[in-house]
N, C-alpha and C positions, 0 to 999 in steps of 0.2 A: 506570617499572615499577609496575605497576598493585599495588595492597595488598593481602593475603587477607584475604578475610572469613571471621569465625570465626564470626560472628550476624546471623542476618535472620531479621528479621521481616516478614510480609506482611499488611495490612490487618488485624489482629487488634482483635478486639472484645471487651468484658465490659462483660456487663450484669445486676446482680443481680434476684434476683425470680421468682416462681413463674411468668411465660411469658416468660422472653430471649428463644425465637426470635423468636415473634410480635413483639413490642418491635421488635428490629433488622429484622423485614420493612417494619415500617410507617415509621421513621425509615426503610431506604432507597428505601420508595415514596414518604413523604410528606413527607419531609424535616421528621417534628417532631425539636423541641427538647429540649432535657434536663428540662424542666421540665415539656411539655409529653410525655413518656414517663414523668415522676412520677405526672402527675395521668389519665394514660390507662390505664396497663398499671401502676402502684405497684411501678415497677421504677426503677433507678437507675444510669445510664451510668457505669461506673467508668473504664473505656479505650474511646474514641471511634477508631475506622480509623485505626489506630496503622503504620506503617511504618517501618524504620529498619536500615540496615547499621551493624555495628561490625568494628571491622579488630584483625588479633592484633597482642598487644600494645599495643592501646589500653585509655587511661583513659575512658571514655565514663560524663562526668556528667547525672546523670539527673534535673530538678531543675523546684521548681513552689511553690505554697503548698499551706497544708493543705487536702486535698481533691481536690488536684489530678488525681489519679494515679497518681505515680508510683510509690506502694509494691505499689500493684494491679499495676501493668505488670509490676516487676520481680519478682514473684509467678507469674508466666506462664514468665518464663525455663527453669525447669524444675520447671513445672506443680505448684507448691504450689497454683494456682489454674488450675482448667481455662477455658480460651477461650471465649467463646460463637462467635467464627467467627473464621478467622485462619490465618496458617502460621505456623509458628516451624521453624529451622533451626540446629541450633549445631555447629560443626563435620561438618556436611554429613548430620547426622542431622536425620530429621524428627520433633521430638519429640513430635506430637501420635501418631505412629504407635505409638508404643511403649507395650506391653502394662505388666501390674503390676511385675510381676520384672526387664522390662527397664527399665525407667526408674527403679526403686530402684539398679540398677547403673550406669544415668548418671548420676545425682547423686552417687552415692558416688565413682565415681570420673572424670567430666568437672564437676563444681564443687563451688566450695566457698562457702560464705555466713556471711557475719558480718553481725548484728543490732545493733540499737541496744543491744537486751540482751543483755548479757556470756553468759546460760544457760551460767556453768562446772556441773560436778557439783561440790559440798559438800563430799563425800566421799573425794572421789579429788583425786590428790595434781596438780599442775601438768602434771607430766610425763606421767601417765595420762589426762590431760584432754586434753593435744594427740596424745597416741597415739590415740583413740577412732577416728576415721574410719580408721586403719590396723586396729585393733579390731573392724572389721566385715567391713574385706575380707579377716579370718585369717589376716593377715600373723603369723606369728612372734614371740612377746615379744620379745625378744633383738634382732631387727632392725625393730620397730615401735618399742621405747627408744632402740634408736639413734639414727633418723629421727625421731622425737620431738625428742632431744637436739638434734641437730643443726638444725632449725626453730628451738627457745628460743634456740640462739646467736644465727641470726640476726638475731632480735626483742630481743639483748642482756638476753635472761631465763635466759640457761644455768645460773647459782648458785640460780635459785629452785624449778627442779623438783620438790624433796621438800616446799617449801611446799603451804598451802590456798589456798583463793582469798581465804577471806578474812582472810588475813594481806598480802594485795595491796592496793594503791591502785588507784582505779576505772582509770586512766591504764594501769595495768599489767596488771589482768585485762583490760580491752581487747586489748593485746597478745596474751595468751594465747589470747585467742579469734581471732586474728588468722593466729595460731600453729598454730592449730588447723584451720583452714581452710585450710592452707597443706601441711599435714601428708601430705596423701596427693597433695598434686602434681597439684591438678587444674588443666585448664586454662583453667578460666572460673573468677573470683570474681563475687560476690555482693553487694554492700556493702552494708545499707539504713540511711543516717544512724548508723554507727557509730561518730563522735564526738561527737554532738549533746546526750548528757548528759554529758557532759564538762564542768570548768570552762575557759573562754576559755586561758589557758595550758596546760594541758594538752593541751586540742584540738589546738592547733597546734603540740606537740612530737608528738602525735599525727599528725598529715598532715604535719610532715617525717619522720617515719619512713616512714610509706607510701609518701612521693616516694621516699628512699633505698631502701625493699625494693623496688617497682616497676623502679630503673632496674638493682639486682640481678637479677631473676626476671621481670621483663618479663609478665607475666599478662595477658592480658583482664581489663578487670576494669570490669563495670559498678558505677558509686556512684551512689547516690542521697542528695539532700542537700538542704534548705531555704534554705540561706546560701551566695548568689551569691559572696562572698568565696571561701566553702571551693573552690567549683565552679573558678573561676579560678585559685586556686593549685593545683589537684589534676588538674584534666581537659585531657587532650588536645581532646577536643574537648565540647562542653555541650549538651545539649536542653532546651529548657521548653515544660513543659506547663500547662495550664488546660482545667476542665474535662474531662478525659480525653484533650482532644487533644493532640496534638503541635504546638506553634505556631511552633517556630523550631530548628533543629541547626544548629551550625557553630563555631569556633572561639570563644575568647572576645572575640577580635578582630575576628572576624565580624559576632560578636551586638552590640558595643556599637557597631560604627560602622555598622553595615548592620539596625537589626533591623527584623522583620517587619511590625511593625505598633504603636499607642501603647500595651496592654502590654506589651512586652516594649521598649519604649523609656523605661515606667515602671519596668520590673522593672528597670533595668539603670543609672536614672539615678545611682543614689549612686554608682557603681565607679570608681577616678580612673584616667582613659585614662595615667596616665604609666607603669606595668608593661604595659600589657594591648596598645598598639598599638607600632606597629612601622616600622621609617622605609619599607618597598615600598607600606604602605597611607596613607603623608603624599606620598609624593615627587611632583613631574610626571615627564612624558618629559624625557629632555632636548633635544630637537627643539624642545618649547614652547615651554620654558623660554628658548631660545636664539632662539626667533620673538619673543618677547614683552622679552627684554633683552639681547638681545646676547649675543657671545661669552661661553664658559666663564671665569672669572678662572684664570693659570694655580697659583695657588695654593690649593688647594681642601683642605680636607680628606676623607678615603675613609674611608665607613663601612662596615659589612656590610647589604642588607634588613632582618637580621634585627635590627637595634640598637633598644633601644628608646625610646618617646618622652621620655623622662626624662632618658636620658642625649642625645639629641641636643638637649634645649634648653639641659643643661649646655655641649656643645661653642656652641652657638651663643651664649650669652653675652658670651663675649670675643673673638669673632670675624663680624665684620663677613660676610665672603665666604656664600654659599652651600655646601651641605653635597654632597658627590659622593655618591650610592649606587650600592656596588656586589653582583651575584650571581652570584657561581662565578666570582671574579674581573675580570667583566665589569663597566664603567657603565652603568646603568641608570638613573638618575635623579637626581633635582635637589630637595634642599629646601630654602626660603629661610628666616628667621626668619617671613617672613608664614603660611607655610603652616604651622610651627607654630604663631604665636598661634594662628593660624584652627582647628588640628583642637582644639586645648583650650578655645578658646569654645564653639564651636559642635559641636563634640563630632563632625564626621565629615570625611571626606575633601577633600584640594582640589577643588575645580572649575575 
C-alpha cells in the first residue's frame, strides 16, 4: 500500500543576493560553483535543487553542519523564506500560489513550528501562551482554555498553566513551546534544532517525550538537527545536506550501511551499527547459504527482520548454529556469526 504524501518538494532553489534569477540561470547554463556564484554575482546558494517527498505521519530529519542548509530549507516550508525557483506542495496545496491572507491562514492553521528559541510571551501566563495560535483563529476563551488545558496535559504541564515562563526550567518551557504548536492541531510541525540548547540530559528526556507524543498524535513533522545521534533516535527516516544540496535520504540504516559517498560515510562513521541495523540488512538468502554449507541445522534459532544487531550477536554468543530470519512469519534468511563479525568491522552488508 503505497504511503500519502503530505510534502513535496520539487527542484526548489535559494539563493540570496541582489540578482538570484540571474545567479541560478548561469549555475544552470554554466554549471558554476558555490563559490564561483560568490565571486561572480556576490550572491550565496542557501538551497541547491532541493527535492524530496515526506509521508503523513512521518518524522523526517533534516540534518547537515553549520551552513549547510537546512534551516534555509525548512524556512521554505511555509514560506518564512520565499523560493528563488521551486514547487512546494503540502497537503495538496501549492504553497507558492497563495496570496497574503491565504497563506497567513495556512500557517495558522496547517502548521505549527517550534524554534531553537522558547519565544514564550513574558507576560502571559503558560496557559495563555499555548492558547495563542487558537487566539488568532478567534476561537472562544472558554474553549481555546480548554484545548489549551488539554495540550499541557499531554506535554505533563497540566499543574503549571497559571505559572510564567520564567518560573520554568529551559526543559520545560521547551515544552510549552511544543505545547503551543500543537495547540491548534495542525497538521504539519516545524522543528528547527529545538533541543540543541538544552543540557545533554535534558535533551534526551526531551526527544523521549517527542518519541511518546509522536506515537500519540502521529504529526508530520519535519526536524531539523545538527547531532546525527538525535536524528537516529528521532527520525523515521534522515536527509543530509552540505552545501545546500541534498546528498543522501533514506533510513538510518540506509545511510550508515549504504551511504552515498565519503561524506556522508564521514558524517556517519562515529554511530555504532548495534541499534541502527537490522538482521534483513546482515542476512544471506538462504538458497546461498545452503549452496555454500550445506543443509539448514534443524535447530536454529527464529528471529524477526526486524531484530537488531545487538541483540542478535547477544543470541549468537552461546550458540554455535546459524540464526533463521523470518518476515510475516515466512524464512527469509540466514545469518552466521561471520556475517555478523563482518557487518561490525567493516561496517556494511554481506557479500
Amino acid at each position: 500500500m503505497a504511503q500519502e504524501k503530505v510534502i513535496e518538494l520539487s527542484n526548489v532553489w535559494k539563493i540570496f543576493g541582489g540578482r538570484p534569477e540571474a545567479a541560478l540561470q548561469a549555475i544552470l547554463e554554466r554549471g558554476l560553483s558555490k563559490a564561483e556564484v560568490l565571486a561572480e554575482f556576490n550572491a550565496v546558494v542557501g538551497v541547491a535543487d532541493v527535492s524530496l517527498s515526506i509521508n503523513r505521519g512521518e518524522i523526517f530529519c533534516i540534518m547537515g553542519l553549520s551552513g549547510s542548509g537546512k534551516s534555509t530549507l525548512v524556512r521554505h516550508f511555509n514560506r518564512l523564506l520565499e523560493p528563488t525557483a521551486g514547487k512546494i506542495e503540502i497537503e495538496g496545496t501549492d504553497v507558492m500560489a497563495l496570496g497574503p491572507g491565504e497563506l497567513q491562514r495556512f500557517r495558522n492553521q496547517k502548521i505549527g513550528m517550534v524554534f531553537q528559541n522558547f519565544a514564550l510571551m513574558p507576560h502571559r501566563s503558560v496557559l495563555d501562551n499555548v492558547a495563542m495560535p487558537l487566539e488568532i483563529r478567534k476561537v472562544a476563551k472558554n474553549e481555546r482554555m480548554r484545548q489549551a488545558a488539554a495540550i499541557l496535559d499531554i506535554v505533563e504541564l497540566g499543574a503549571w498553566g497559571a505559572k510564567f515562563a520564567h518560573e520554568l526550567s529551559g526543559g520545560m518551557q521547551q515544552r510549552v513551546g511544543l505545547a503551543r504548536a500543537l495547540a491548534a492541531n495542525p497538521d504539519v510541525l516545524l522543528m528547527d534544532e529545538p533541543f540543541s540548547a538544552l543540557d545533554p540530559l535534558i535533551r534526551r528526556q526531551l526527544q523521549d517525550e517527542f518519541i511518546r507524543l509522536s506515537k500519540i498524535l502521529k504529526k508530520t513533522t519535519v526536524f531539523i538537527t545538527h547531532d546525527l545521534d538525535e536524528a537516529v533516535r528521532i527520525g523515521d527516516r534522515i536527509a543530509i545536506m552540505r552545501d545546500g544540496k541534498m546528498v543522501q535520504i533514506g533510513t538510518a540504516e540506509d545511510i550508515v550501511m549504504h551511504p552515498a559517498d565519503d561524506y556522508v560515510a564521514d558524517f556517519v562513521a562515529g554511530i555504532s551499527r548495534l541499534k541502527v541495523v537490522h538482521a534483513h540488512a546482515v542476512m544471506r538468502p538462504i538458497a546461498e547459504y545452503v549452496s555454500r554449507a550445506g543443509p539448514l541445522p534443524a535447530d536454529m534459532r527464529r528471529v524477526d527482520e526486524s531484530e537488531t544487531l545487538s541483540n542478535l550477536i547477544t543470541l549468537a554468543i552461546d550458540d554455535d548454529n546459524p540464526i533463521l530470519v523470518q518476515a510475516d512469519g515466512a524464512d527469509v534468511g540466514v545469518i552466521t556469526r561471520a556475517d555478523l563479525l563482518r557487518t561490525v568491522i567493516e561496517g556494511t552488508e554481506v557479500s
